[in-house]
RODO-2510 file (C-alpha; in nm, 4 decimals, decimal comma):
residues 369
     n   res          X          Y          Z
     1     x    -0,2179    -2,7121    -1,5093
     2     x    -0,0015    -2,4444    -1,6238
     3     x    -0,2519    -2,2417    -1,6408
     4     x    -0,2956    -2,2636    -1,3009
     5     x     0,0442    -2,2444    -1,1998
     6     x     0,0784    -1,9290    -1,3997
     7     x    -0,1934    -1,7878    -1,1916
     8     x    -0,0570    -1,9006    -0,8797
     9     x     0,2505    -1,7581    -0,9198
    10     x     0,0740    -1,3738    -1,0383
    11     x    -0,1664    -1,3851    -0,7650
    12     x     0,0207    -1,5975    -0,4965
    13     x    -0,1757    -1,4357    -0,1483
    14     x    -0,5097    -1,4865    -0,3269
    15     x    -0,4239    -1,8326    -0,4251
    16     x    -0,3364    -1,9053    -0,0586
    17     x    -0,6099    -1,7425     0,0836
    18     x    -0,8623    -1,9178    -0,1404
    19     x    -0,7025    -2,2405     0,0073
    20     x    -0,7510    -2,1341     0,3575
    21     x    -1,0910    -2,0214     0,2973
    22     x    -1,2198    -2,3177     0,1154
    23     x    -1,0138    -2,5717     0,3873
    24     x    -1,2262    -2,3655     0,6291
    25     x    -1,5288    -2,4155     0,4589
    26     x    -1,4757    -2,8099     0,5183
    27     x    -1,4761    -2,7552     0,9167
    28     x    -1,8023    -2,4878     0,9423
    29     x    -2,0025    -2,6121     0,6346
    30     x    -2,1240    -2,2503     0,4893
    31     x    -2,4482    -2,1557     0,6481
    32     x    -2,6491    -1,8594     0,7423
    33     x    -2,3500    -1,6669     0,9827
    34     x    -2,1433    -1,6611     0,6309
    35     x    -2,2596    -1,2742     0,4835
    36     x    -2,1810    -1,1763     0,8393
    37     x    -1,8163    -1,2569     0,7881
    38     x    -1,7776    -1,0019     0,5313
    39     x    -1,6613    -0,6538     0,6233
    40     x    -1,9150    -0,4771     0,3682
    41     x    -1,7660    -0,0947     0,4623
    42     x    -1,4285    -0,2168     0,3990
    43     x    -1,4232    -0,3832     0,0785
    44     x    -1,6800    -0,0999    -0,0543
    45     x    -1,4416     0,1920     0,0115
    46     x    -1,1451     0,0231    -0,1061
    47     x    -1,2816    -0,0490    -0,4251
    48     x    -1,4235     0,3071    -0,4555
    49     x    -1,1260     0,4540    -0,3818
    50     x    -0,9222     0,2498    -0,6411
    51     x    -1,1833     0,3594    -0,8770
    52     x    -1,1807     0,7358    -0,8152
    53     x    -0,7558     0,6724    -0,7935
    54     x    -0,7756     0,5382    -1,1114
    55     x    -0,9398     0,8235    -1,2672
    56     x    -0,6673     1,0507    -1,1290
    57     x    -0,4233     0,8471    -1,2812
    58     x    -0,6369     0,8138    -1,6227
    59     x    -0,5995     1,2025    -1,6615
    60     x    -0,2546     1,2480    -1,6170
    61     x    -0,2567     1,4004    -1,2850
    62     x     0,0347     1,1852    -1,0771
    63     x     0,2897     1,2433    -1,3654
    64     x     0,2095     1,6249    -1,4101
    65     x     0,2985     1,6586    -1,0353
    66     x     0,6641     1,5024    -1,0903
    67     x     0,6934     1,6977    -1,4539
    68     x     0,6049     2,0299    -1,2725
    69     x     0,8198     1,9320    -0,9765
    70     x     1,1101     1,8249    -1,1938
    71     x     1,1361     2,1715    -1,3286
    72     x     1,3053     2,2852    -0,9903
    73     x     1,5524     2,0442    -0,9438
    74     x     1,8991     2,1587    -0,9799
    75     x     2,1366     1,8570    -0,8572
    76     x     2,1219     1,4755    -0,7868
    77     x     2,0000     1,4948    -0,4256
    78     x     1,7665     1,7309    -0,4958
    79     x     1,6363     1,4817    -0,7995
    80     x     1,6292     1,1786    -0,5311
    81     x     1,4749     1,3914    -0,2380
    82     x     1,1960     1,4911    -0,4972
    83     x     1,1477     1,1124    -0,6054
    84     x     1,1175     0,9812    -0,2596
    85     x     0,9412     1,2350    -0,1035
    86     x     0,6807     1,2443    -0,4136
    87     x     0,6360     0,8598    -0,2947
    88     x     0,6478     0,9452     0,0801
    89     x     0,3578     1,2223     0,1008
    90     x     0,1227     1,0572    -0,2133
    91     x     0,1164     0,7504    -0,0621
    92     x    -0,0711     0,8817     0,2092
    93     x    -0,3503     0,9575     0,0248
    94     x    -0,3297     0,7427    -0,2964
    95     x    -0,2182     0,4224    -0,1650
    96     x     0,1430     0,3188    -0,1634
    97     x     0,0639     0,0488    -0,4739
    98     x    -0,0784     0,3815    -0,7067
    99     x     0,2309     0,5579    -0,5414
   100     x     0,5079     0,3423    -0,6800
   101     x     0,3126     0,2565    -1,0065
   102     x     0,3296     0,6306    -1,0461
   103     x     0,6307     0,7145    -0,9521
   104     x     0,8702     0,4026    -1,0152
   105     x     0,8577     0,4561    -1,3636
   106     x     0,9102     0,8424    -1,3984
   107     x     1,2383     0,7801    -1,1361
   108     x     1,3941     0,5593    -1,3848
   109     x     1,3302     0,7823    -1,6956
   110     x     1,4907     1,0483    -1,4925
   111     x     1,8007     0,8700    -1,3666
   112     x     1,8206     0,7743    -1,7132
   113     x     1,8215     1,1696    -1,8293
   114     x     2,0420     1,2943    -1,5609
   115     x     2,3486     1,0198    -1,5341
   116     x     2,2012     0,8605    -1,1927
   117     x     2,2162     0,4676    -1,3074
   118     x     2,4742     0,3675    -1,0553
   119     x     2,2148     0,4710    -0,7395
   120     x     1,9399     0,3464    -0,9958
   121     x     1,8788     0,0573    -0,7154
   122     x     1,9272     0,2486    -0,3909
   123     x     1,6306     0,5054    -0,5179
   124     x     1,4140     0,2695    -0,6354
   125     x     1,4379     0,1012    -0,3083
   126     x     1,4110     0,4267    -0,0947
   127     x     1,1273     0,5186    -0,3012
   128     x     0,9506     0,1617    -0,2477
   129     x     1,0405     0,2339     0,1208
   130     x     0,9000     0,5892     0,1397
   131     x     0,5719     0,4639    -0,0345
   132     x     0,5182     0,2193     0,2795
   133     x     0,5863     0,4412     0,5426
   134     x     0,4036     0,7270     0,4195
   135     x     0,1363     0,5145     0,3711
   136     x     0,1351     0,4105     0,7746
   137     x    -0,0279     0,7947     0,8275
   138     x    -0,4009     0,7776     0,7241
   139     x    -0,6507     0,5330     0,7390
   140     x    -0,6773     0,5002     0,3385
   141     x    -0,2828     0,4930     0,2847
   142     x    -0,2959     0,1025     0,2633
   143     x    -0,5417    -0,1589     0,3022
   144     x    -0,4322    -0,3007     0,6141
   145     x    -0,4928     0,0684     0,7502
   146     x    -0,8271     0,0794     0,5583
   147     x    -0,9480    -0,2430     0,7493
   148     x    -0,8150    -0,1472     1,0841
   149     x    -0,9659     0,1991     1,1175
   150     x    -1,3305     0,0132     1,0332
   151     x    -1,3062    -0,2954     1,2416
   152     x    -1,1725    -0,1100     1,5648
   153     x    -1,3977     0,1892     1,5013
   154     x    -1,1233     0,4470     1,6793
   155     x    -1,1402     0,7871     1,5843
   156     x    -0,9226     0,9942     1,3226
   157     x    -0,7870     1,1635     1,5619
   158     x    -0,6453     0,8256     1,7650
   159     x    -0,6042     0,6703     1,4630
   160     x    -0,3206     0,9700     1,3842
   161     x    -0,1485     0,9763     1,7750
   162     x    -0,0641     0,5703     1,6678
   163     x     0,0697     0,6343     1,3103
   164     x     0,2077     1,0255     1,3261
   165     x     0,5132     0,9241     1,5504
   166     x     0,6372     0,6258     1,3484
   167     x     0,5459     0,8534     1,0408
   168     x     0,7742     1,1877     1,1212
   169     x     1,0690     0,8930     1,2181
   170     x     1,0358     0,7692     0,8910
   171     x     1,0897     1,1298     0,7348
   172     x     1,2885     1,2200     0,8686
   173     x     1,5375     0,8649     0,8141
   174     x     1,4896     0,8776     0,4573
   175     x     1,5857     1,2482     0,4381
   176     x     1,8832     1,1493     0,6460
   177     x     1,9959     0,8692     0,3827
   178     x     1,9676     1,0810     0,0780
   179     x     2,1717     1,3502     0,2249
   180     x     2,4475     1,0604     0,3095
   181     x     2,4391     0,9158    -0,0067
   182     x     2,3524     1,1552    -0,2746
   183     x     2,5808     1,4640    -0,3468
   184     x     2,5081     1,7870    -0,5059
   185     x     2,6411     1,7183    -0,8643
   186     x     2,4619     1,9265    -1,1055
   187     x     2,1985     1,7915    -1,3014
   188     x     1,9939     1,8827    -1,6515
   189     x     1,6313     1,8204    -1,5800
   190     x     1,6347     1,6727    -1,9652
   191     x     1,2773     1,5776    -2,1457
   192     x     1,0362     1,4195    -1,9379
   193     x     0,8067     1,2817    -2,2485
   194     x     0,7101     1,6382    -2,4462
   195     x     0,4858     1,9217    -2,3300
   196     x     0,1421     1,7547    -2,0918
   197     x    -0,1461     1,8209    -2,2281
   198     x    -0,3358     2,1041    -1,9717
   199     x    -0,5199     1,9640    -1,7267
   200     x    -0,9259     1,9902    -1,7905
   201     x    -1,0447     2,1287    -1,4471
   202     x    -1,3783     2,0578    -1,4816
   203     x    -1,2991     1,6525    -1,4435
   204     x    -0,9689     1,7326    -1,1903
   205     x    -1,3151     1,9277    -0,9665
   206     x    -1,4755     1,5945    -1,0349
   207     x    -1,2728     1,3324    -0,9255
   208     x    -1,1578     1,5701    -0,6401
   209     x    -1,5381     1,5700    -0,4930
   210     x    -1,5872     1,1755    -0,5695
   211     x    -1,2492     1,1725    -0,3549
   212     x    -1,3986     1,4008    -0,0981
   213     x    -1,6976     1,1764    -0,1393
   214     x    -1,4579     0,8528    -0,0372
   215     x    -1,3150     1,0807     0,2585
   216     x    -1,6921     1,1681     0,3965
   217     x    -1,7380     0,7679     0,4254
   218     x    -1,4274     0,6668     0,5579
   219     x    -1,4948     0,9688     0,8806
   220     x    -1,8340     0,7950     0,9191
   221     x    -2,0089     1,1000     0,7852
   222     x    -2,1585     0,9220     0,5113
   223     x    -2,2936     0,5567     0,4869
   224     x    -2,0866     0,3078     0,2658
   225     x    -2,3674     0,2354     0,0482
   226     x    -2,4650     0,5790    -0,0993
   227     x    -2,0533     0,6117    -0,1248
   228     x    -2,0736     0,3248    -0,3394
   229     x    -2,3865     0,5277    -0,5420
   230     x    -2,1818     0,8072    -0,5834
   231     x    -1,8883     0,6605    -0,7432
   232     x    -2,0714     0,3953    -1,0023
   233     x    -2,3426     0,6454    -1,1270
   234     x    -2,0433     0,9171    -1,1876
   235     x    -1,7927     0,6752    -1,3140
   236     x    -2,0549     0,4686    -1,5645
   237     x    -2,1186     0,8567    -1,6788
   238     x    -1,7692     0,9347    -1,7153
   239     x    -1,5636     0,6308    -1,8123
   240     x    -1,6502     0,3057    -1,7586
   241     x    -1,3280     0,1753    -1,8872
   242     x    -1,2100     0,2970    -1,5076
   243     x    -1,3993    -0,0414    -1,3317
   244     x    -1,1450    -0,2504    -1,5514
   245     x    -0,8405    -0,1162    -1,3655
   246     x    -0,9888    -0,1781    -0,9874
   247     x    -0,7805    -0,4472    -0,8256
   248     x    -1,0552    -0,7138    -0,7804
   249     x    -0,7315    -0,9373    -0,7081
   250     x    -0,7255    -0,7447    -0,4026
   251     x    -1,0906    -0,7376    -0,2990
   252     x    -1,1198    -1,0866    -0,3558
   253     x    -0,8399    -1,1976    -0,0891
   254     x    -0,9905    -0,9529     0,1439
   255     x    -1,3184    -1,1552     0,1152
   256     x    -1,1546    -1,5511     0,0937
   257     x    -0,9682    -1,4041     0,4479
   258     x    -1,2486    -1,2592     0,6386
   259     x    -1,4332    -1,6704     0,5466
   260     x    -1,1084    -1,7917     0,6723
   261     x    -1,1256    -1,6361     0,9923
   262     x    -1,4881    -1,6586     1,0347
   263     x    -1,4694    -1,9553     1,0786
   264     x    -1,1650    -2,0356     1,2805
   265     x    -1,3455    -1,7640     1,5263
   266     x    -1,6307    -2,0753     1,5594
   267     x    -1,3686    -2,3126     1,7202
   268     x    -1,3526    -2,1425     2,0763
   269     x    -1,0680    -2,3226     2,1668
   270     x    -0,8468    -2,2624     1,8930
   271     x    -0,9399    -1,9066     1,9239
   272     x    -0,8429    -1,8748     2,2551
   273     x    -0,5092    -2,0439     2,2123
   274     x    -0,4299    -1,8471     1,9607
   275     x    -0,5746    -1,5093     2,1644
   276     x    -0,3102    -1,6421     2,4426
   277     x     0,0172    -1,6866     2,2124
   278     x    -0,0056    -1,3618     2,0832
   279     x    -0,0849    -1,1754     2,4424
   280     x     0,1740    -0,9575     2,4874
   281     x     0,3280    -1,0458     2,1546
   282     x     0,1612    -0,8598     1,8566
   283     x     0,3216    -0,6398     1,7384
   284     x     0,6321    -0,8043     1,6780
   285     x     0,4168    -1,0900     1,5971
   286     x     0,2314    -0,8903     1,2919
   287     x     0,6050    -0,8182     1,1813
   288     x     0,6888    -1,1946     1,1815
   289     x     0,3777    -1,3041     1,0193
   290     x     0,4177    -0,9617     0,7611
   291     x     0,7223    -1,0850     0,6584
   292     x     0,6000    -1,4284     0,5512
   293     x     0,2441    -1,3659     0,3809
   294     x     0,2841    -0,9713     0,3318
   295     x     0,1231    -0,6733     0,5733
   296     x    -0,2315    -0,7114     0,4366
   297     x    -0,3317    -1,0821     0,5205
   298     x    -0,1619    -1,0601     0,8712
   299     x    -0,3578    -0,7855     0,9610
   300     x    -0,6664    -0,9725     0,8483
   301     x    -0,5434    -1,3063     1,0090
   302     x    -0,4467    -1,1693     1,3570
   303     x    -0,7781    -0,9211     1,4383
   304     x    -0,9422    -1,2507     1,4363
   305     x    -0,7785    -1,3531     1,7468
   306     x    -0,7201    -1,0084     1,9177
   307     x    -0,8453    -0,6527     1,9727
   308     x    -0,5170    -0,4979     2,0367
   309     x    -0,5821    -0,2514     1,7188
   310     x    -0,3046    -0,0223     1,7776
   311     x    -0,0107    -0,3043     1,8063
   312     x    -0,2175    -0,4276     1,5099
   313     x    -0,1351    -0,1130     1,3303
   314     x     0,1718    -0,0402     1,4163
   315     x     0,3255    -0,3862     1,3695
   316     x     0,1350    -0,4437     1,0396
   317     x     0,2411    -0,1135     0,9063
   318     x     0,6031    -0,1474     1,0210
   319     x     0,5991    -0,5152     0,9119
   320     x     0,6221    -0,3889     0,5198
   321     x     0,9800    -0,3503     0,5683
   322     x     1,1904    -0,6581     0,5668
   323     x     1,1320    -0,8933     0,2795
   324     x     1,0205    -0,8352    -0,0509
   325     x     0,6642    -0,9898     0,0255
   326     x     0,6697    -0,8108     0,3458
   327     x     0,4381    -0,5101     0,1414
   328     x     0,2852    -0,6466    -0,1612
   329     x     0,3464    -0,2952    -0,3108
   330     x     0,7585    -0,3671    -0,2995
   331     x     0,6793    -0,6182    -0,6009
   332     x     0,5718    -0,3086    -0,8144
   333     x     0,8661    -0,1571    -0,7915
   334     x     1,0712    -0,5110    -0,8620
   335     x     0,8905    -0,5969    -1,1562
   336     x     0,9814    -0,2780    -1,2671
   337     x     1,2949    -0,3386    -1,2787
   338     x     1,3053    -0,6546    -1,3409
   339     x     1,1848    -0,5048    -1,7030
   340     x     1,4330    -0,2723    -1,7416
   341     x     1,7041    -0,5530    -1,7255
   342     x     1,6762    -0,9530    -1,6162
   343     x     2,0629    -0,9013    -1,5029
   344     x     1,9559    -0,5911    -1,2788
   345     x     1,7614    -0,8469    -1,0427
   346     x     2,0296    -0,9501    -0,8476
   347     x     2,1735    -0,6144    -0,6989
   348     x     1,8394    -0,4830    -0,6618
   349     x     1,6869    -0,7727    -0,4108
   350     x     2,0592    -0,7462    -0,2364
   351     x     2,0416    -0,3954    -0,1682
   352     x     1,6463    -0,3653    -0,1104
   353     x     1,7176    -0,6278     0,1474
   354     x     1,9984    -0,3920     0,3691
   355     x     1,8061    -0,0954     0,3268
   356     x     1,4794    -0,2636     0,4209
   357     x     1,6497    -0,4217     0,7296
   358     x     1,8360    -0,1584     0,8607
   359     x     1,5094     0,1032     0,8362
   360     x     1,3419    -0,2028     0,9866
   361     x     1,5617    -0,2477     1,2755
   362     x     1,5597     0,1345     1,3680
   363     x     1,1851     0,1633     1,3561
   364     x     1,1540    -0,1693     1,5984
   365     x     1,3246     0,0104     1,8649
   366     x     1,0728     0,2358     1,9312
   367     x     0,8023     0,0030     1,8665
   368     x     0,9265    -0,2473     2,1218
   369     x     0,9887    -0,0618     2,3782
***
């Protein structure tokens, strides 16, 4: 039993939506309509593009960036700007979970080297905030974005006039707090960890192309399942070690979800009561619901019951502010410092809390009105 509680409490989401799914299971017995449930082109690029991301972060690429980067910075803004701008704009590419596990760590080894522990919490928790926002841009920023852009099957280009707004706000609010609450005191940039090794650009070119490969599927250029070709027969060339760090965690609630709402989908009634509560209602909705089961599953759970993709998006994706479960990728950051110091918990949640509310209240306006 504790061994099950243990798990419970490390993989909480999965744990509930294994419940739901199997609960499910006992009102549509599993039949034939089951494999349909699955989103195959989802769950195959997100676990590609963990792979290929992990390969990136195998060789040292993420932390050259802030080393090199680090090099220019001349005072504490400057050092904060860096930190949460490195977690804005790589987010949008690498996921905001790879951002902050990234990132997180190299912010507090430099507020250790440049005398920045008293706004050790506030740039954590601007960082954590810049990850999910940045994230909102693209399609493979986050999963919820991932999922949406396949199931609704809008173009890039729509997919960007939804997100780009909310994501140039978002800037351009988190450039505004730093310059309010960081001042130009001098800073040494200080030893980041010794001279990186060089980077070999024969395996950067590599993983770059299996990326571009990941991109080519995700534009509908390239089916899922030669994708999926790609990126085992290079990786099980390269390093097979790299399979070991996907997030399977993450695939697997992804596929106990989509069973869930299979088969809720069967009861037309519920369905449509459902479809009818939210009418009108979804995007604040998908905040609500974010808030208490995290961004991912509500995204999952509501396109069940509606097609209303881009309140889907935008409420999902705005939803990651607010509480700490609101984005599962805040709890990265959390844990991190949580290890740095048990008595460090306290002020962090407080002041992760305000900051996440107030950027959550601004962004609302615009996305209520």
């Amino acid at each position: 039993m504790k061994k099950l509680w243990n798990f419970f409490r490390r993989e909480t989401v999965l744990s509930l939506a294994f419940i739901l799914a199997v609960l499910s299971c006992f009102l549509v017995p599993p039949d034939g309509q089951y494999p349909g449930y699955l989103d195959k082109d989802t769950l195959l690029t997100l676990f590609c593009l963990m792979t290929v991301v992990a390969g990136f972060q195998e060789m040292g690429l993420f932390r050259r960036v802030g080393q090199t980067l680090l090099r220019r910075i001349r005072s504490q803004r400057q050092l904060a700007l860096m930190l949460v701008f490195l977690c804005f704009f790589s987010s949008m590419f690498i996921t905001n979970d790879v951002s902050l596990l990234t990132f997180v760590p190299l912010g507090l080894l430099l507020s250790d080297l440049t005398g920045m522990d008293a706004s050790l919490c506030r740039t954590v928790t601007l960082m954590t905030i810049a990850a999910n926002l940045g994230s909102m841009l693209t399609p493979i920023g986050n999963p919820q974005n991932l999922y949406l852009y396949s199931v609704s099957g809008i173009s890039l280009g729509a997919f960007l006039a939804v997100t780009l707004p909310y994501t140039v706000l978002s800037g351009v609010l988190l450039a505004l707090s730093v310059f309010l609450c960081y001042r130009g005191t001098p800073v040494a940039a200080g030893d980041t960890g010794g001279e990186a090794e060089p980077l070999d650009r024969r395996r950067l070119l590599g993983w770059l192309v299996l990326f571009a490969v990941c991109l080519l599927e995700v534009l509908g250029v390239m089916p899922a399942e030669v994708m999926l070709a790609v990126i085992l027969a290079a990786v099980l060339v390269v390093n097979r070690k790299l399979l070991l760090r996907v997030d399977y965690s993450l695939l697997a609630t992804f596929v106990c979800l989509f069973v869930f709402i299979g088969n809720m989908k069967r009861f037309p009634a519920f369905h449509s009561l459902v479809a009818q509560v939210l009418e009108g209602h979804v995007r604040l909705a998908s905040v609500g619901i974010s808030q208490i089961i995290s961004n991912v599953p509500a995204a999952l759970l509501l396109s069940g019951f509606t097609d209303a993709w881009e309140d889907l998006l935008v409420g999902t994706n705005i939803g990651g502010l607010g509480t700490l479960i609101a984005s599962m990728a805040s709890l990265i950051s959390y844990k991190q410092m949580a290890r740095r110091s048990g008595d460090i918990r306290g002020k962090y949640l407080g002041v992760f809390t305000l900051w996440n509310v107030i950027f959550l209240a601004i962004l609302l306006v615009p996305a209520l009105l």
